[in-house]
C-alpha positions in Angstrom: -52.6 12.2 -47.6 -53.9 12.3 -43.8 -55.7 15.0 -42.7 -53.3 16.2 -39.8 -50.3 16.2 -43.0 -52.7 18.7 -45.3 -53.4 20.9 -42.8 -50.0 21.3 -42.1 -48.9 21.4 -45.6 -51.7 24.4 -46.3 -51.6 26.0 -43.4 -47.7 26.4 -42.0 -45.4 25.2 -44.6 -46.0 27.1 -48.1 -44.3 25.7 -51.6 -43.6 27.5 -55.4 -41.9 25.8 -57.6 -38.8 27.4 -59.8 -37.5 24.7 -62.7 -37.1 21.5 -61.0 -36.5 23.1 -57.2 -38.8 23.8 -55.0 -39.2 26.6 -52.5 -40.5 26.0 -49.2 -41.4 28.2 -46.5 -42.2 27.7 -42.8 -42.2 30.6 -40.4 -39.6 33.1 -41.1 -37.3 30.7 -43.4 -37.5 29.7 -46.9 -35.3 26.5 -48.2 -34.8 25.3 -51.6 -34.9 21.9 -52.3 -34.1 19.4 -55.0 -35.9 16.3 -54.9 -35.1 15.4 -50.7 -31.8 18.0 -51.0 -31.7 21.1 -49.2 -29.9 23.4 -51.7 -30.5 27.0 -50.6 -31.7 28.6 -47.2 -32.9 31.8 -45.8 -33.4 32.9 -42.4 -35.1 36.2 -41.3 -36.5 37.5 -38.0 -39.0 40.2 -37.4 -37.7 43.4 -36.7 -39.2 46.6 -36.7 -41.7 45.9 -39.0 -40.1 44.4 -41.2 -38.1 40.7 -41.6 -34.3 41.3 -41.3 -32.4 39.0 -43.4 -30.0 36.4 -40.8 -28.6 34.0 -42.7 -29.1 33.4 -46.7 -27.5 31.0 -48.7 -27.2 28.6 -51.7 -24.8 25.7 -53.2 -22.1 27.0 -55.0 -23.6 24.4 -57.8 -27.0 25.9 -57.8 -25.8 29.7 -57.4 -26.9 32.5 -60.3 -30.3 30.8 -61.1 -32.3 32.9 -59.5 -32.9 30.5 -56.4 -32.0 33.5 -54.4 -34.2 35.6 -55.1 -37.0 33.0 -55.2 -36.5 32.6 -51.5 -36.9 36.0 -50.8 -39.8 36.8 -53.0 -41.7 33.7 -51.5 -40.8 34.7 -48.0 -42.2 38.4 -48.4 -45.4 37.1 -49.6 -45.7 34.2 -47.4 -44.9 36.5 -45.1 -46.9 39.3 -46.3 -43.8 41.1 -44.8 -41.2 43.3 -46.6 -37.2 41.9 -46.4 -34.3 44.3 -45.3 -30.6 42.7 -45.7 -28.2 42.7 -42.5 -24.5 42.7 -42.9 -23.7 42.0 -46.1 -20.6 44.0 -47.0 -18.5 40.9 -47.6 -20.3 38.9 -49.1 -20.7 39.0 -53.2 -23.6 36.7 -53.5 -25.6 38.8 -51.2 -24.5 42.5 -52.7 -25.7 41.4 -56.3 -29.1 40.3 -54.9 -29.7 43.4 -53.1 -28.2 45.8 -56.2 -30.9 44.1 -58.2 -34.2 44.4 -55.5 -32.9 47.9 -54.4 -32.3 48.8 -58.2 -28.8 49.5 -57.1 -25.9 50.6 -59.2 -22.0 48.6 -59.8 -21.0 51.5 -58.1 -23.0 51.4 -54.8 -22.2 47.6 -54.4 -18.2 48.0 -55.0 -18.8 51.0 -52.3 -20.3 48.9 -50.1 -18.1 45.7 -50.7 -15.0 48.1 -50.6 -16.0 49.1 -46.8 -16.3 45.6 -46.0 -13.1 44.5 -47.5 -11.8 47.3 -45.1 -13.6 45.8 -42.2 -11.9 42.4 -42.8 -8.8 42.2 -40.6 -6.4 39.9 -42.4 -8.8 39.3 -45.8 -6.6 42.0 -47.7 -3.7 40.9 -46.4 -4.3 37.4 -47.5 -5.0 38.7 -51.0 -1.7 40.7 -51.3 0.3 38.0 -50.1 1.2 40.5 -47.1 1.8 39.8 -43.4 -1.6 40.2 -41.3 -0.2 43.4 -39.1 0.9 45.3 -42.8 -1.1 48.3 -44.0 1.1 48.5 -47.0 -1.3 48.4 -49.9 -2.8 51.2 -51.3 -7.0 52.0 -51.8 -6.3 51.0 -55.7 -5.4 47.7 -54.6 -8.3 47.4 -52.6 -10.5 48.2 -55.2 -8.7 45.9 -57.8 -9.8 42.9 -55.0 -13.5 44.3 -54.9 -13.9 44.1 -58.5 -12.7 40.6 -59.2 -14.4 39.4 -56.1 -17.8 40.8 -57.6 -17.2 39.7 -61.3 -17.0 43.7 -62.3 
């Protein structure tokens, strides 16, 4: 290996390994790999002291192995930073990872994912099979979506 590619390997791009993927980071973003495949990314930006989650995400195949979290862990201590999410009221994935770093309860995602849902213009309305201007479902409805969308 050259020189110039070790020092850049050691010095601005930072790997851990999790089964057969690996977890690279560079900066404020962490990517999982398999073999040359980009499988999972994370993006983050400095703010207030902290590194704000941006963008987070992994393959549908590869989900619920713990990739996610593997990002975020090597990010913080690549980092030496702490992560806070953004917006992540709608999106399932996301609201499990932080119930289990935050030490979170069902009840505090659903909340959370509930608000969202509400947020949503047309999502609800797509789900009941109702026009996008209707209002005509009811909060036990809404909650009936929240829980199947989060697996509760």
């Amino acid at each position: 290996m050259s020189l110039l590619r070790e020092y850049i390997r050691t010095t601005l791009i930072r790997e851990a390994s999790v089964g057969n993927y690996r977890v690279v980071v560079n900066d404020y973003v962490a990517r999982v790999m398999l073999g040359d495949q980009q499988v999972g990314k994370l993006e983050a930006e400095p703010h207030a002291g902290q590194l704000q989650v941006q963008w987070a995400e992994v393959d549908k195949e590869h989900q619920r192995q713990g990739l996610g979290a593997a990002m975020y862990d090597a990010l913080e201590r690549e980092s030496g930073m702490k992560l806070t999410h953004g917006d992540i009221s709608t999106s399932p994935g996301a609201l499990r990872l932080w119930k289990k770093r935050l030490g979170e309860t069902d009840e505090w995602m659903l909340n959370y994912y509930i608000d969202g849902l509400y947020n949503s213009p047309g999502y609800i309305q797509d789900r009941l099979s109702l026009p996008w201007d209707s209002e005509d479902y009811t909060d036990k409805e809404v909650e009936a979506i929240a829980r199947e969308d989060l697996g509760l």
